[in-house]
Backbone as numpy.savetxt, mean C-alpha at the origin, in Angstrom:
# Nx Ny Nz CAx CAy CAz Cx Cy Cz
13.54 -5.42 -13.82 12.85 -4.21 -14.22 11.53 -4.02 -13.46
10.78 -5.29 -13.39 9.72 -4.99 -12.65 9.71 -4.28 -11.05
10.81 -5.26 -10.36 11.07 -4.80 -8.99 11.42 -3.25 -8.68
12.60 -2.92 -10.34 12.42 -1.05 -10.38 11.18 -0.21 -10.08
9.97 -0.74 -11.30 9.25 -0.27 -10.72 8.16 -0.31 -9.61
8.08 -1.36 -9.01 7.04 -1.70 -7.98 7.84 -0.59 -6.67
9.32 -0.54 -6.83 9.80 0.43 -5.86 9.41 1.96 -6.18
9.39 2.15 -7.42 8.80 3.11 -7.59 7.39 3.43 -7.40
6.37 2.59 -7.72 4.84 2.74 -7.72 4.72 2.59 -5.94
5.70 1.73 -5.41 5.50 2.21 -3.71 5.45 3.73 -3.01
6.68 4.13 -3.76 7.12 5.68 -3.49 6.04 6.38 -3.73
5.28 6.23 -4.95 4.20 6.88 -5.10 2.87 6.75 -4.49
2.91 5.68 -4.19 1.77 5.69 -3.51 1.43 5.76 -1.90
3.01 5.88 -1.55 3.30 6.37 -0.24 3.47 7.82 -0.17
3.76 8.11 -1.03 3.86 9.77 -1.20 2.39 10.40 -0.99
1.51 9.94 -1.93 0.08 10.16 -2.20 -0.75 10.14 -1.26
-0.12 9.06 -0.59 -0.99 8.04 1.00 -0.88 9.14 1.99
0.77 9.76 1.88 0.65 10.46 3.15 0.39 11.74 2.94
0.14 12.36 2.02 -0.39 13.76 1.26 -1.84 13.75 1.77
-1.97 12.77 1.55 -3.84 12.71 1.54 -4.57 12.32 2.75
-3.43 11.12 3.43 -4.55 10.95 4.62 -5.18 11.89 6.03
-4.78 12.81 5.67 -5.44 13.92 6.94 -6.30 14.56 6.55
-7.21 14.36 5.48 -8.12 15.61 4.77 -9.17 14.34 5.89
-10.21 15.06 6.04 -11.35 14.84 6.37 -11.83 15.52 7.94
-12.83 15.20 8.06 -13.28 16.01 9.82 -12.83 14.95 10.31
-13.13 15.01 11.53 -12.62 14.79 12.82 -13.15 13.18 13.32
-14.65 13.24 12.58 -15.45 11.84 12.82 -14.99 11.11 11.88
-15.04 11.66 10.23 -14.70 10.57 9.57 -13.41 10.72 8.83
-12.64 10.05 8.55 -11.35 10.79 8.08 -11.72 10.03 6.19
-11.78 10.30 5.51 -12.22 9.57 4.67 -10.55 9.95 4.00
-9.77 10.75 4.29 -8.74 10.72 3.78 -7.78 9.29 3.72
-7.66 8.99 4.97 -7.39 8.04 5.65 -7.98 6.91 4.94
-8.94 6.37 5.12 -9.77 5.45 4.43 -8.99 5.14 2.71
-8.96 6.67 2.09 -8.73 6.66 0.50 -7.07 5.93 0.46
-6.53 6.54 1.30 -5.41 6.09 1.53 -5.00 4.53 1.93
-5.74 4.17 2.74 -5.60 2.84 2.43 -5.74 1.84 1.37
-7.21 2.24 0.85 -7.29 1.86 -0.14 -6.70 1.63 -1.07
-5.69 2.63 -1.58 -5.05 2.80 -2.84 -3.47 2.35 -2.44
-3.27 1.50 -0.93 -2.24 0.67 -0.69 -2.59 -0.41 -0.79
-3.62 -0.88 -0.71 -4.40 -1.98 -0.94 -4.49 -2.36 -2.35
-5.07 -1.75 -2.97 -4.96 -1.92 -4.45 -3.79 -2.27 -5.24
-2.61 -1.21 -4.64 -1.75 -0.94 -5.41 -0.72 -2.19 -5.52
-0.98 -2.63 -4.33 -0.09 -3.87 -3.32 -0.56 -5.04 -3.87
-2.05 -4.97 -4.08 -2.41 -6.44 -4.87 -1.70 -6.71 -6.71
-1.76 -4.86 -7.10 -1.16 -4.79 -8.37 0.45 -5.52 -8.19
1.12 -4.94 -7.20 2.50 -5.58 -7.14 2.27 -7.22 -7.38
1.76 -7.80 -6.14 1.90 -8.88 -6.03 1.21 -10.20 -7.39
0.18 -9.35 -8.03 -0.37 -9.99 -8.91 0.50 -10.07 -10.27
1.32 -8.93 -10.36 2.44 -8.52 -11.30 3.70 -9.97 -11.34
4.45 -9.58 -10.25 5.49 -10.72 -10.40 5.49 -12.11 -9.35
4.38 -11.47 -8.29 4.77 -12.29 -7.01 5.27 -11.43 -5.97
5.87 -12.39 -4.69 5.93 -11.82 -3.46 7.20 -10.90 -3.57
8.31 -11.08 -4.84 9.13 -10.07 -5.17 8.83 -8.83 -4.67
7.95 -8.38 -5.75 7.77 -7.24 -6.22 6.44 -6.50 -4.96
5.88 -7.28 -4.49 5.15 -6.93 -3.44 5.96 -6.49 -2.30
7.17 -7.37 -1.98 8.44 -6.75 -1.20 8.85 -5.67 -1.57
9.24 -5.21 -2.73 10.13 -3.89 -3.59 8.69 -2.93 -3.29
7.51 -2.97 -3.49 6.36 -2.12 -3.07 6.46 -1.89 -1.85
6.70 -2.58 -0.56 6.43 -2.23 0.32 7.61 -1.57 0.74
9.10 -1.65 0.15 9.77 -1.44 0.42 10.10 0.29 0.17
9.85 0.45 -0.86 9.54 1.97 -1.65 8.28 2.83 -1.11
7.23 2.14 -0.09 6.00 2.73 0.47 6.51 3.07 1.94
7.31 1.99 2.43 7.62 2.76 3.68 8.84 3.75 3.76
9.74 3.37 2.62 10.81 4.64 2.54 10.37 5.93 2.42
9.37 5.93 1.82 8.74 7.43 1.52 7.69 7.87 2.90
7.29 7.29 3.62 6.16 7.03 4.47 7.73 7.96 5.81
8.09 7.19 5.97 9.24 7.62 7.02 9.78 8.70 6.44
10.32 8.39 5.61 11.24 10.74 5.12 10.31 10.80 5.19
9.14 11.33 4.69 7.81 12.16 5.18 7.85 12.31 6.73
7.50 11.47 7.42 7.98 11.72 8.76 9.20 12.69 9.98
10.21 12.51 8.67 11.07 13.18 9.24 10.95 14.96 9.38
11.42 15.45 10.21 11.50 16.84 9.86 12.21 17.45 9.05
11.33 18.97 8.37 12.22 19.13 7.25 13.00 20.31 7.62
13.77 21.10 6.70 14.85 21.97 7.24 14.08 23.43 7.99
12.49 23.70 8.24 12.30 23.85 8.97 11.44 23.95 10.26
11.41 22.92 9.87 10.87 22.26 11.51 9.35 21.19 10.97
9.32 21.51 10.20 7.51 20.86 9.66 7.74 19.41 9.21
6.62 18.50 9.48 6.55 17.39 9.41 4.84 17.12 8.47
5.13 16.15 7.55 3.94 15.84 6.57 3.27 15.24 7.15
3.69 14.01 8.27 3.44 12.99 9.02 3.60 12.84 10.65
2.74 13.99 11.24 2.75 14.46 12.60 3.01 13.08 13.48
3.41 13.48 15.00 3.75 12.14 15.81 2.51 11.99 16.30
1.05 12.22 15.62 -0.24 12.19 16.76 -0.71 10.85 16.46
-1.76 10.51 16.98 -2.44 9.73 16.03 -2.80 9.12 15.23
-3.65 10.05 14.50 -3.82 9.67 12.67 -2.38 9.47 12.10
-1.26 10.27 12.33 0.05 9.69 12.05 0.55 8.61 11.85
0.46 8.14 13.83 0.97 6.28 13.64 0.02 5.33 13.19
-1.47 5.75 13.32 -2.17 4.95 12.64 -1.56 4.65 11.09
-1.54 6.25 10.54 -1.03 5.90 9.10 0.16 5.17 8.76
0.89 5.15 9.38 2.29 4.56 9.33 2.20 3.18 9.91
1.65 2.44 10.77 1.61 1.12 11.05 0.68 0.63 10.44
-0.50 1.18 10.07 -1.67 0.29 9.66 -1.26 0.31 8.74
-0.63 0.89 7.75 -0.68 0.83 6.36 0.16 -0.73 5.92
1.53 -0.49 7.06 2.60 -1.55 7.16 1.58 -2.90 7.19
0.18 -2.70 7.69 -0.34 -3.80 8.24 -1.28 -4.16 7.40
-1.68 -3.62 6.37 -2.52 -3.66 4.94 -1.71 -4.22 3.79
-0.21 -3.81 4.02 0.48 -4.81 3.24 0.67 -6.31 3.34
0.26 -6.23 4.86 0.84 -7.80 5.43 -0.51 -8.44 5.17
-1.66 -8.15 5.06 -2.80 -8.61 4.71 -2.74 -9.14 3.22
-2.20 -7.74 2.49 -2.28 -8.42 1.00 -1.58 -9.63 0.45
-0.24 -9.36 1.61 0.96 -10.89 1.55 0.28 -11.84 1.83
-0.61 -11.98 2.55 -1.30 -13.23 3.23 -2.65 -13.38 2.58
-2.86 -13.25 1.76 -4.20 -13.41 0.44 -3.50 -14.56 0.23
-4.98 -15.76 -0.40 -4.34 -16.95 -0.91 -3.93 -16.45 -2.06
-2.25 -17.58 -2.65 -2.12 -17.62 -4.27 -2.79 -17.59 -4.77
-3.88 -18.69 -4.79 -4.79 -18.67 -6.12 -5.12 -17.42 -6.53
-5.76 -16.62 -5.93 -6.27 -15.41 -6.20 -5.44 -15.13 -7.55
-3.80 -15.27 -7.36 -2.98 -14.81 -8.08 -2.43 -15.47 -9.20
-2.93 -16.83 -8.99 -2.27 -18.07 -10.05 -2.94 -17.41 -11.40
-1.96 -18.14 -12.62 -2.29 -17.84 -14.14 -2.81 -18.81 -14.75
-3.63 -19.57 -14.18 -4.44 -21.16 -14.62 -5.86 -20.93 -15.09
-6.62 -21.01 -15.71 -7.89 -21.11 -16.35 -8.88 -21.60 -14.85
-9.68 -21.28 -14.50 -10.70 -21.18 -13.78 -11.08 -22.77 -14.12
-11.49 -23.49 -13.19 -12.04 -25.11 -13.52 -13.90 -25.11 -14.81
-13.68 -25.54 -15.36 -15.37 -25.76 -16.11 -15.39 -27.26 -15.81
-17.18 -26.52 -15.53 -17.86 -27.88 -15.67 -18.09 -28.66 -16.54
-17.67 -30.01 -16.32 -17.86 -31.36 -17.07 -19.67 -31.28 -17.82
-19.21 -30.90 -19.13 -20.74 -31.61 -20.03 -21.63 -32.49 -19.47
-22.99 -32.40 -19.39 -23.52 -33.88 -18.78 -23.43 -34.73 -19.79
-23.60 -35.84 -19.43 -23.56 -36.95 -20.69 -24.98 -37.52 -21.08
C-alpha cells in the first residue's frame, strides 16, 4: 500500500515540479529552485516512510509524469520544452533523487538518539 502511494505522491509532485518550474525571470528562476525543493522533501518523505522501496516507487511515479509532460500533446504543445531549463529540470531533478538515496541511514533509522551517561 505504501509503494501505491509513494507512486502516487511522485506523480504529484512531478506534475507540480513541472507546472511550476518555469515561473520566474530570466536571472533567477525561483520556480525551478521551488521545484526542487519539494522533490527533495518529498523524496526524503518516501524514503523516511518505508525505505529505499518506496523512494524507488517515488522516483518512479516522478519521472513517469516528468516525461508524458514532455511529450507532445495532440496539438503540438509541450509542458516541458527541449531548451534548457527543460533538461535541467528533467535530469537534475533525476539527480536530487540520487542525492536523497545516498543520505546516510541513520538519518532514517527508528532508534532513540544516544544520552549521556549520568556523572557519578
Amino acid at each position: 500500500m505504501r509503494t501505491l502511494l509513494a507512486v502516487a505522491l511522485g506523480v504529484v509532485m512531478g506534475a507540480l515540479g513541472t507546472v511550476v518550474h518555469r515561473y520566474g525571470a530570466d536571472s533567477l528562476y525561483l520556480g525551478l529552485v521551488l521545484a526542487f525543493a519539494l522533490t527533495a522533501v518529498a523524496g526524503v518523505l518516501a524514503r523516511a516512510w518505508a525505505g529505499f522501496g518506496t523512494l524507488l516507487a517515488f522516483g518512479v511515479g516522478w519521472v513517469a509524469v516528468v516525461q508524458a509532460l514532455s511529450l507532445p500533446g495532440s496539438g503540438g504543445d509541450v509542458v516541458v520544452p527541449a531548451g534548457v531549463l527543460g533538461m535541467v529540470w528533467s535530469y537534475a531533478g533525476v539527480a536530487v533523487l540520487a542525492v536523497v538515496a545516498f543520505l546516510p541511514s541513520s538519518w532514517f533509522a527508528e532508534v532513540p538518539a544516544r544520552r549521556n551517561r549520568p556523572a557519578a
